[in-house]
Each structure stands twice: as C-alpha cells, then as structure tokens.
C-alpha positions, 0 to 999 in steps of 0.5 A, a space after each residue: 157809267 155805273 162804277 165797278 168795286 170789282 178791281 178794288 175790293 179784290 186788290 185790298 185783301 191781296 195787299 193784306 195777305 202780302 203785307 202779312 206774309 212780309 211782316 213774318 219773313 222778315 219779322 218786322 214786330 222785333 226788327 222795324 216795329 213802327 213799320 210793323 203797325 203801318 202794314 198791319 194798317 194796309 188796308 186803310 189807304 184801299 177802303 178810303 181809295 174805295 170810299 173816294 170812287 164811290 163818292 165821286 164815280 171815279 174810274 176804277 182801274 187807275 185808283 186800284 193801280 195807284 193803290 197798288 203803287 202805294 203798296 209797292 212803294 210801302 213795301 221797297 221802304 221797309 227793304 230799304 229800312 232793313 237793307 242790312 238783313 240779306 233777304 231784304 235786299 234780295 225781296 228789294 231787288 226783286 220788288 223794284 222791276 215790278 214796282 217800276 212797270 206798274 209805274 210807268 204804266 200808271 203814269 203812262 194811262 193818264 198822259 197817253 194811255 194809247 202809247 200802252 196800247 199801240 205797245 201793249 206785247 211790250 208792256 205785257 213781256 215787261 210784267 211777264 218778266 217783272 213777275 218771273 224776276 219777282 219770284 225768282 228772286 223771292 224763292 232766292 230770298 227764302 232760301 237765305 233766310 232759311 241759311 241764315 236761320 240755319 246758321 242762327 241755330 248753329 250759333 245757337 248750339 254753338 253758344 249753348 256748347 259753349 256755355 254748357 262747356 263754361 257751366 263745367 268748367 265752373 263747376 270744375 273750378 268749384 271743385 277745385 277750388 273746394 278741394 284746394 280748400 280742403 287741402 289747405 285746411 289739412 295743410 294748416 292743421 297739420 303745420 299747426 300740429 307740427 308747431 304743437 308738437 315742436 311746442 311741446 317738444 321745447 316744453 319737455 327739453 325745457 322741463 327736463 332741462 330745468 328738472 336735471 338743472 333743479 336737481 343738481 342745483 338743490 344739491 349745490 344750494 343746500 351745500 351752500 346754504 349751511 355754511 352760509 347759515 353758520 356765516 349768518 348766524 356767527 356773524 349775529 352772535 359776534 355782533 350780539 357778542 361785541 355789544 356784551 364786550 362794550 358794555 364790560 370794557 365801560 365797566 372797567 376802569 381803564 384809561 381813557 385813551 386806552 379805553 376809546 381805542 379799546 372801544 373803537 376796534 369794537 365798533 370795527 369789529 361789530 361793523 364788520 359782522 353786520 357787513 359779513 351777515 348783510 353779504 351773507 344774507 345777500 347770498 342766501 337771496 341769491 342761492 334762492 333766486 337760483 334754485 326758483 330760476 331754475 325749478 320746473 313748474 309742477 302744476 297743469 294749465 288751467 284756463 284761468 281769467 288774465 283780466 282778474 289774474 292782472 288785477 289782483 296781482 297788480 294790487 297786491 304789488 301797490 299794497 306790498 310796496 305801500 307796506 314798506 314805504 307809507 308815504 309811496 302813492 301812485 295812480 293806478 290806471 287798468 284797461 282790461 278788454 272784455 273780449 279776453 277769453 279765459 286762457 290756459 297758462 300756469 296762473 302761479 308761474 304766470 302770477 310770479 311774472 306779473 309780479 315781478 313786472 309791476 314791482 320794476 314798475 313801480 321801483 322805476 317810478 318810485 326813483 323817479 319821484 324821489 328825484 323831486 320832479 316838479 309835477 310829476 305823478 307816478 303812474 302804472 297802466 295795465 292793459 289786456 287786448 284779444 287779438 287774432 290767435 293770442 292775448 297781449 298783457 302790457 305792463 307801462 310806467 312813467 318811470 326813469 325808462 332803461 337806456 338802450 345799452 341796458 335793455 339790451 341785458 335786462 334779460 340775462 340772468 343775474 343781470 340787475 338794474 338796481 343796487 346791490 342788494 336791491 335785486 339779484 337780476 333772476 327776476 327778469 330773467 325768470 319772467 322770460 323763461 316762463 313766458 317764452 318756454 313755459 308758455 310759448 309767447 313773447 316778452 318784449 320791452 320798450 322804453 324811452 330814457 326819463 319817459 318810461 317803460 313799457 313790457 308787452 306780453 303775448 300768450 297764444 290764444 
C-alpha cells in the first residue's frame, strides 16, 4: 500500500500555529519560559513521526492521531503549569473534552476499531461537542484576559497616579522642607541679632555705668589721694627727721639710762612712720586698684592673635617676677591651637587679665615651692583651642590650688588671697568684668586644694 504525508504534513504546520497562537495568549516567554522553547520546538516530534512512516510505510492516520494527542497532552501540562492565571484554566477546561475524545479514539482504532464504526453518529456528536465546548470556552478565555488586561491597565494608571501624587508630594515635602529651612535661617539670624543687640545693650549700661562710676570715683580718689600724699610724705620726712634726732641725742651727753630711753621712744617713733607710710602706700594701691576697676575702656576691638597676645604676656609675667626674685625658676609649658583664628577683643584690657591670671599663677606655685616640697617643680600651662563659635584660653598651675570656701569669692571685689599688702583683691574681680561684660564670655575656675588650679576663658568667635 503507497503511504499517504497528506494527514501528517498537514497536521504539523496546525500544531505549529496553534503552539504560537498559545505562546502569545499566555505569554509563556516571561511566565514558563522553558515550556516556551518546547512549543517553539513542536514541530519536531511530527518530522521524526513522518520520518518513522516513511521509513517503515506506517499507516498514516493513527501516527497523525497519536501526534496529535502529544500535542494536546503538551498543551494541557502547560495549563496545568500555569493553573494560577484564569485564562489558563479556562483554555484547561476547554482542551480536556477534546483531548479525551481523540484519545479514546485512538485507543479505540487500535484494539477494536469496529466499536468506532458501529458508533460512529456518536463519536461524531461527541467531536462536534468537543470542538463546540473548545471554542465556547477559548472565546471565555480571551475575553478574560482581555478583563484581567484591562484590569492591569488600570492598576497600572492606578499606580502611576499614585506615584505622580508621591513625586508632589515630594516635591511639596522639598518645598516645605527648603522653606522651614529658610525660615529657621531668618529665625536664627534674627535671634542672633537680638543676642547682639541685648549684647551690645549690656556693653553700653555697662560702659556707662563704669563711665558715671569713673567719674565720680576720680573725684573721690583724687580728694583721697592728696591727703594721702601729704600722710605719705610727712611720714618720710619724720622718719628722715628721727634719724637726724638720733644721731644729735648721741651727740649729747647725757646719762646713759636716760639716753637708751631717749633712744628707744625714737626707735618707736620711726617705727611708727614707716607703718603710717607703708598703710599710706597700701592706700594709695587701693585707691588705684579702684579707679582702673572702675575705668571704661576707650579703645575699639581690633582682631588681634590670642596665641601671640597669650605668649607674650605669659613671658612678660615670668621675666617680671624673675626681676624680683632671681632664685624663682618655673616650667613654662604652651599649647596654642593653629586653628585659632584672630579674634576681635580689646588687646589691652584683654592683656591686663592674662596678666593678672598668670601672676596668680605663678604667686601660687611660688608658695608652694617655698613649702620645700620634695620633687616638686613649678609648672604654668597655657592652652588655646577653637571651638564652635567661641576660643577658650586656659591658664593652669600646679600651685596650692584655692579651697572650695574661697573659690566661691575670689570674684568679688576686694577679695584677696594674699597677705596684706600683697593684693588689693581688684585683680580678679577686674579680669571678670572685662571678660564677661567687656567681651561677652565667661571666666570660670577649677581647682584642686594642694593640686593646683586651672582659669578657663571663653570669648565668642
């Protein structure tokens, strides 16, 4: 019997175009890849079923059938791989009647192939309803995906809303954010202004307290000051007067109980001048003390170098007190920041404190040296350092330190530390002033009893 490639060659190409046709319903290239290259292969099992007939002169129609079946069955396993998406199923259910018509069919034309034709009207209604059902349900099947595409379109407007409403209302948030900004900005300037001008305003009270102060304290020094000068200098003229004396009463000749008593009252009496003009002298400091306590600086701010300004006022005070007393040695120890920017103060009444504050420190480890304590070294450490918005000078010793009882006063006015007539107690008192109102900042202390001391300055920066 001459074998017919009519059935086969026609039934290969269908299954082609149906594969395709599957392949792009249900987009198998994203959602099943690998299955997407077995349809797009489909056509292989057909050549190598038409191959095997024409080799060994096969009957056609069962080898197309059975085609055919591996077609189907290929088909329902990619729906049931991608059972989760609706129109697969519905293609499922629409492929299985049909699928198992051409396979009791099969089965049936090889074990009793005249069952099919004594039943032939009904295996024929049974493939008229298979095809019928198949396209029912593939019209059902297209129609959702075409829901579930419109559906994904509106999501997808959906989400574009709202990532349009999420792009404004970050760029709102922007815009708020730039202006909150702004504001704050305005906010901090004009609180900074306000903090200058209260500033300012303490300055000038300040200025014209100690400028109406100054005045009235010149008046009263200078009525002071006279009396105490003529104090002062008759107390030197008796004491130049009582050594005159002296020398006449040894000329004379008198008895000698007479002339040691005589002598005596002199010695009393000279001793008692030098005490009028020592407290006389110790006046005059104090009238002194008061009037550069209470006189307003005249000079502008300048910007000046705090590391040279500390430096060279730090030596001046060594070599000063070196002056008086040859045998005094100290180590002198200096750690200046470099980022310390030059910074606009009085450099005078700034001088004037850092002055004062190493004279204290030096007095304190000078008494403590004098104590004869073993090992001990006197030691004066000054050190500068920017910080944010202000420079901090520290001024620290290894000196007898000041009790908590004291360092609660030390900056009071004519409060003193030292024996009298050592200090009039101004010094401190002065230096805060200065620092406080006469620059803004802060002088604090700190300090350990028999460790030593340390004096923090803050100026704005």
């Amino acid at each position: 019997m001459r074998f017919d490639y009519t059935a086969i060659l026609f039934t290969i190409p269908v299954a082609v175009v149906f594969a395709r046709l599957l392949r792009k319903f249900l987009n198998t290239a994203q959602l099943a890849p690998r299955w997407d290259k077995l349809l797009d292969k489909i056509w292989v099992p057909g050549v190598v079923i038409l191959g095997l007939a024409a080799v060994f002169q096969l009957q056609s129609k069962l080898l197309d059938e059975t085609y055919l079946l591996f077609v189907y069955l290929t088909f329902i396993a990619l729906l049931l791989q991608l059972r989760s998406y609706k129109p697969a199923r519905t293609l499922l259910l629409a492929l299985v009647p049909f699928a198992l018509y051409s396979f009791f069919e099969l089965l049936l034309n090889v074990v009793a192939s005249g069952f099919i034709k004594e039943y032939d009207d009904t295996f024929d209604s049974w493939q008229g309803f298979s095809v019928i059902w198949m396209v029912t349900f593939a019209f059902i099947a297209r129609n959702q995906k075409r829901s579930l595409e419109t559906d994904l379109l509106l999501r997808e407007k959906e989400e574009q809303e709202k990532l349009r409403i999420a792009t404004q209302n970050t760029e709102l948030e922007r815009m708020v954010s730039e202006r909150t900004a702004a504001l704050t900005q305005q906010a901090e300037a004009l609180q900074s202004a306000l903090t200058e001008l209260r500033t300012t305003q303490a300055q000038l009270i300040q200025a014209e307290k100690m400028a109406s102060l100054g005045e009235l304290t010149a008046g009263i020094a200078h009525e002071i000051q006279n009396p105490l000068n003529f104090v002062n200098n008759f107390a030197e003229v008796s004491v130049e007067l009582c050594q005159e004396l002296r020398e006449e009463v040894e000329k004379v000749e008198l008895a000698e109980a007479d002339k040691d008593y005589l002598l005596e009252i002199l010695n009393d009496l000279s001793h008692n001048q030098l005490k009028i003009n020592q407290h006389g002298q110790r006046a005059s400091s104090i009238v002194r003390g008061m009037l550069q306590h209470s006189r307003a600086s005249t000079g502008e701010r300048q910007a000046t170098d705090l590391n040279s300004l500390a430096d060279e006022y730090l030596r001046l005070a060594y070599h000063g007190l070196r002056a008086k007393d040859k045998t005094f040695n100290a180590t002198l120890n200096t750690t200046f920041d470099e980022a310390v920017k030059e910074v606009g103060v009085l450099p005078q009444d700034l001088g004037r404190v850092l002055l004062n504050l190493f004279n204290n420190a030096f007095y304190a480890v000078q008494q403590r040296q004098k104590n004869g304590e073993p090992g001990y070294q006197p030691t004066v450490t000054v050190s500068t350092k920017q910080l944010p918005q202000k420079v901090e000078i520290r001024v620290r010793d290894n000196g007898t330190g000041i009790p908590e009882e004291v360092r609660q006063k030390i900056f009071q006015p004519f409060f003193t530390t030292k024996p009298t007539g050592e200090g009039t107690g101004l010094g401190l008192s002065l230096s805060y002033d200065i620092v406080t109102k006469g620059h803004g900042g802060t002088l604090a202390v700190e300090s350990q009893e028999g460790k030593g001391t340390e004096f923090i300055i803050s100026l704005p920066a």
